[in-house]
Each structure stands twice: as structure tokens, then as C-alpha cells.
C-alpha positions as a printed Julia matrix, in Angstrom:
252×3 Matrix{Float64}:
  -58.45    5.14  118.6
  -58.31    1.55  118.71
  -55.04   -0.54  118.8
  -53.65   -2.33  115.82
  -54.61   -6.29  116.72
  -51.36   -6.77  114.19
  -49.29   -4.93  115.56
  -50.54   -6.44  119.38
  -49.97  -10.03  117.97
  -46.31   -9.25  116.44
  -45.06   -7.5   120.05
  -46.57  -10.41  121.94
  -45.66  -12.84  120.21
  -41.83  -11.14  120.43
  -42.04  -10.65  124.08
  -42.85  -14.61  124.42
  -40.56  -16.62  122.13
  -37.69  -13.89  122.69
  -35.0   -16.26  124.95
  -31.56  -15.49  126.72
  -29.62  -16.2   123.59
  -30.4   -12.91  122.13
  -29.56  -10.93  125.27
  -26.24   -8.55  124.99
  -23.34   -9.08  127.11
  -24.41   -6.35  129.49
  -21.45   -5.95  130.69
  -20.98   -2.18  129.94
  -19.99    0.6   131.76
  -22.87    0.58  133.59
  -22.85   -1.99  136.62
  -25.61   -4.5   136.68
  -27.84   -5.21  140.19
  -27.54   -8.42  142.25
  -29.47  -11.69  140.85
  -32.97  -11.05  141.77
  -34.54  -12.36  145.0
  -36.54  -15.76  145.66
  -39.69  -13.54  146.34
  -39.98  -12.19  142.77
  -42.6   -12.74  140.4
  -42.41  -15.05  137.68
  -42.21  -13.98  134.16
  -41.81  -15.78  131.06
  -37.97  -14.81  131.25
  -37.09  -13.44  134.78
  -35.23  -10.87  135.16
  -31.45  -11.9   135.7
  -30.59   -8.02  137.57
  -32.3    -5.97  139.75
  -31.32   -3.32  137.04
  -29.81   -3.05  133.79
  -29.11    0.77  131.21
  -31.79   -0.04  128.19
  -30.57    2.9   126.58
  -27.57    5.82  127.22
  -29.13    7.31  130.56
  -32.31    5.22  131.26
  -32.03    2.36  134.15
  -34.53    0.14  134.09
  -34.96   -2.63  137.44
  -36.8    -2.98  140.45
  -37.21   -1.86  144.36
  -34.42   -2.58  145.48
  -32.22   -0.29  144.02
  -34.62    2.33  144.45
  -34.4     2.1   148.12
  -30.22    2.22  148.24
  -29.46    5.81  148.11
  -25.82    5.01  148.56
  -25.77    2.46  144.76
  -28.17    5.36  142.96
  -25.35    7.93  143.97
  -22.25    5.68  142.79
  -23.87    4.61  139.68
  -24.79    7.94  138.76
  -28.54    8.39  139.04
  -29.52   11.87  139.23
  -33.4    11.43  138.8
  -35.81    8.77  139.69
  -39.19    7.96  138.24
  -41.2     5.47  140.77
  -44.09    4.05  138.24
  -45.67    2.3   141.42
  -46.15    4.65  144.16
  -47.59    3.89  147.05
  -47.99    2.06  150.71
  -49.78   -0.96  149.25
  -48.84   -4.13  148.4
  -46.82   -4.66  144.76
  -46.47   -0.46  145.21
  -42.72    0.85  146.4
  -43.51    3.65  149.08
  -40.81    6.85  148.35
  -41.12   10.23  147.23
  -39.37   13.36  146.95
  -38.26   13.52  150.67
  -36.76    9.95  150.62
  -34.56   11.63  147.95
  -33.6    14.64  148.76
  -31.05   14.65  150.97
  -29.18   12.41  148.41
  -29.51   15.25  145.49
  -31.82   12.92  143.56
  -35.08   14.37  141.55
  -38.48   12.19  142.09
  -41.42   12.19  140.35
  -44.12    9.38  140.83
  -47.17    7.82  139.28
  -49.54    5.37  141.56
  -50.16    2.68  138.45
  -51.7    -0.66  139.57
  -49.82   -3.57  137.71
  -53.48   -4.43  136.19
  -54.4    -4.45  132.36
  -56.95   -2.33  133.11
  -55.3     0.23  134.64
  -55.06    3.32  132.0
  -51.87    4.27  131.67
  -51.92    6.2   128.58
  -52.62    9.69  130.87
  -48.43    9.05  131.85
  -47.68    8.41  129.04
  -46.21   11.97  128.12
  -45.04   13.33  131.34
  -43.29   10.71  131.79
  -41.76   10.81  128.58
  -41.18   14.6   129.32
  -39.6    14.04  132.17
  -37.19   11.64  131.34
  -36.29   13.45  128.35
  -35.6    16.63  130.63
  -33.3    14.55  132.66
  -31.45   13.69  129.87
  -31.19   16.48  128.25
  -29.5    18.19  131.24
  -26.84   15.15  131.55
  -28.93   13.65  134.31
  -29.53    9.43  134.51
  -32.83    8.12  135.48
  -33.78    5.32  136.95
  -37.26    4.44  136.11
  -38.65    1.26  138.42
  -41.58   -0.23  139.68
  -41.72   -3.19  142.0
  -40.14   -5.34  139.59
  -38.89   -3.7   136.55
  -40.59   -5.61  134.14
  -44.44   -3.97  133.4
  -45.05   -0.82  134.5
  -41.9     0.94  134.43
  -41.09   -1.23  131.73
  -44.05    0.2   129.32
  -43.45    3.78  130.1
  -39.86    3.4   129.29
  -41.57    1.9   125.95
  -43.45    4.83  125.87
  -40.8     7.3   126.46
  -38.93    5.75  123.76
  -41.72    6.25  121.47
  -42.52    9.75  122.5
  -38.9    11.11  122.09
  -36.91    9.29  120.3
  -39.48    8.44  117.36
  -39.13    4.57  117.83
  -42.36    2.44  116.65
  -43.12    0.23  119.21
  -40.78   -2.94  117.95
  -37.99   -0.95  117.72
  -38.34    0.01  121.48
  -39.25   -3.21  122.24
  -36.05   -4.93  120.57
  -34.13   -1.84  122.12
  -34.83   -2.45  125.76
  -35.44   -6.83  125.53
  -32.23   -6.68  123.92
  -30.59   -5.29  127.24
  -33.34   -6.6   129.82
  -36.12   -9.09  130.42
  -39.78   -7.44  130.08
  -43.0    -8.11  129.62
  -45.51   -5.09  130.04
  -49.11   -7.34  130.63
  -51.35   -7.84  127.83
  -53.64   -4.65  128.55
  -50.3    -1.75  128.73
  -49.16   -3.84  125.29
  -52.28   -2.96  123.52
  -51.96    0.96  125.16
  -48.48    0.52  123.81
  -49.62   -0.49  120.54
  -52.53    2.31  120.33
  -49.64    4.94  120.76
  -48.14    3.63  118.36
  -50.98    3.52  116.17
  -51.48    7.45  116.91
  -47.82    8.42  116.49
  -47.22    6.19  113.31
  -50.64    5.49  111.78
  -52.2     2.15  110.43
  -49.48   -0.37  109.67
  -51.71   -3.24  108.27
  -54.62   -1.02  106.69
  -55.47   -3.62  104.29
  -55.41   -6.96  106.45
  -57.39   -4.77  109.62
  -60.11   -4.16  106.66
  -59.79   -7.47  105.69
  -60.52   -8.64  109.03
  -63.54   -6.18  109.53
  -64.87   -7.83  105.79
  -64.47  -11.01  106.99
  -66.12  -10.27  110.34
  -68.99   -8.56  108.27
  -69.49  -11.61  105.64
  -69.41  -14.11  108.67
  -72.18  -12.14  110.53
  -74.14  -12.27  107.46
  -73.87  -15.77  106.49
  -74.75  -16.29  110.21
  -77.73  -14.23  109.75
  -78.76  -15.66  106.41
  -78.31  -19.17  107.93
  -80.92  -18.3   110.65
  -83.38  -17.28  108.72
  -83.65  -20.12  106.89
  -83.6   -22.07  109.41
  -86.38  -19.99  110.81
  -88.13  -20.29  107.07
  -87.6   -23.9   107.09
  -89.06  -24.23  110.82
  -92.1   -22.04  110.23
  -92.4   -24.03  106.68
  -92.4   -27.65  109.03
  -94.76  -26.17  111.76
  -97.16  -25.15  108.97
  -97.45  -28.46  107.43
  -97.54  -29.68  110.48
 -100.39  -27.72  110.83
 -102.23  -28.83  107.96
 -102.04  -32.49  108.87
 -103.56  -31.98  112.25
 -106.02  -30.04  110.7
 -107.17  -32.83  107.88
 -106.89  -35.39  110.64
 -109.4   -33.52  112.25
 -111.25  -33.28  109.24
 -111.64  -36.53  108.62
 -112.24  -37.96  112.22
 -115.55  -35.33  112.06
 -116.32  -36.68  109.13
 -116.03  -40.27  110.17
């Protein structure tokens, strides 16, 4: 099923002019990470914690918190969800192991940060397992290297799943307590979930578009073959000139 270029436009276009004047207090309960380091990527609105709650029992941030046992324990996290697993660069290298001494669940996905990468197929374990956690009391941390794509767009995605947001209500949900911005090829997965879960929001204006896209492709069409007509029509008389030139030189 293809994504909803409406819907695509309208979350992108909310990710980008979104600014720090709408962002909450933060100042909850739940303790905020340290400002983020020099050697972070640059977003469009960088992150101002390593890690932030989005909603009652989902932290959302970066490596670094992932790799302090010590902070997940006093802050509460019972389960983590690494969405960039892995030894290679941009990936955070735990697992289960790295965990389990401190009482902490793991699960992992190995997503590249790359809109190509398909990330629909985690879509709904991940959602399943973060909805497990909570259900059982539990606080997850879901991360990636950053915080801001990957583990950002299956916290979308959870949030879709099982809690039966549409996509700009998760979106305003989690912006509104941290600074994301899932790349352009998750937010169209994001939007084609949406899509599936909630149907057509714009049926009228995406048929519009495919009438317009139709008429224009005929009126490009029509327009060549007349030019084509009109060509053939010129190289005829064309022909017929040479030919009584000829004519008439024999003659002559």
C-alpha cells in the first residue's frame, strides 16, 4: 500500500517548522540526560538531552545512557530496546548479556539510519514489546545512536500500534517532549502505517492528483503528436518542392 503524499507533506512539514517554543517544561518526574555531546549529529532542532519520557513509561535518547547501567537502574528502566544494534559505525554494540547482571530486559533490531532501510518488518514487535513492558509496570528505554530517527520512528510506531494514535497525534505527542526527526524514507513508512491502520485521509485530493497527473500526460501526449503531424506535414512539403525543383531543372 502506498503512503499518503498528504499526509507525508503535513508530518514533514511539522517536524521542520516545529521550534523550541512549543517544547514542555520537561521538568517532570522523570530526570532529563546531560546536554548532548560536541560529536552529535546535526538535526534541524538538536536534541537538548541525551534522553527525555515521551509518554508514561517510554524513554526516548541516545547511547549514552544506554551504556550507564548504574542511571538505567536509578531512573527506573526495567527494559531496553536498542533500534541500532551492532559493532559498526552509527550502531551501539549491547545485548542481552551487557544487561543482565543489572536485571534489565534487551531486545534489539540492527536498522541502518538509511531511508531505505525497511523498517516496517519492526514495526510490530517492537510495538509488542514495549507494550508488554508496560503492561507489567516495566519502563523502557528505546534508543539508537542518537535518539532522534530510528528509535524515534518505532516509538512513532509503537504509539500507533497500541495506543490507536494517527501518526500526528504521535508525532505532536513525542516533539512535544523531545526533538525528532525520523529521515524522509521511515516518515513515509510511518505514514503508510498509518494509511493501513486509519485508511485514506485525503481520498478526494490523492484522486485529484492522479486526474491531474492523467490529464497532464495526455495533453503531453496530444502535444507530441501534433508536433509530430505538423513535422511530418513540413517534411512532406518539403518534399514536394524538391521534387518540382527537380522537375523543372529536367525540364529546362
Amino acid at each position: 500500500m502506498a503512503y499518503s503524499a498528504q499526509v507525508f507533506n503535513k508530518a514533514r512539514e511539522y517536524l521542520r517548522s516545529f521550534t523550541d517554543n512549543h517544547l514542555d517544561d520537561r521538568r517532570t518526574n522523570m530526570p532529563s540526560g546531560a546536554q548532548p555531546t560536541f560529536w552529535m549529529y546535526t538535526y534541524p532542532t538538536q536534541p537538548k538531552n541525551n534522553f527525555d519520557e515521551v509518554f508514561p513509561g517510554i524513554v526516548l535518547g541516545d547511547h549514552q545512557l544506554a551504556r550507564n547501567k548504574p542511571q538505567l537502574q536509578a531512573i527506573g528502566i526495567t527494559h531496553i530496546l536498542n533500534c541500532a544494534m551492532g559493532a559498526k559505525f552509527n550502531q551501539v554494540n549491547t545485548n542481552a548479556d551487557y544487561y543482565s547482571m543489572a536485571g534489565i530486559q534487551f531486545m534489539g533490531i540492527k536498522a541502518q539510519d538509511s531511508p531505505t532501510y525497511n523498517m516496517m518488518p519492526h514495526f510490530k514487535p517492537c510495538a509488542e514489546y514495549i507494550d508488554k513492558a508496560l503492561k507489567s509496570g516495566g519502563k523502557v528505554y528505546v534508543h539508537c545512536q542518537s535518539g532522534v530517527s530510528r528509535s524515534a520512528t518505532i516509538t512513532l510506531a509503537s504509539l500507533m500500534l497500541q495506543k490507536n494514535m494517527e501518526l500526528m497525534n504521535a508525532l505532536m505527542t513525542v516533539r512535544s517532549k523531545r526533538e525528532i526527526y525520523p529521515n524522509d524514507g521511515f516518515l513515509k513508512q510511518l505514514c503508510e502505517l498509518d494509511k493501513t491502520l486509519y485508511g485514506d485521509k485525503y481520498p478526494d485530493e490523492e484522486k485529484q492528483d492522479t486526474t491531474n497527473q492523467k490529464q497532464g500526460a495526455n495533453q503531453k501526449q496530444s502535444a507530441n503528436k501534433k508536433k509530430d503531424a505538423s513535422q511530418k506535414q513540413a517534411a512532406n512539403e518539403n518534399q514536394k518542392q524538391h521534387d518540382s525543383s527537380s522537375k523543372k531543372a529536367k525540364t529546362s
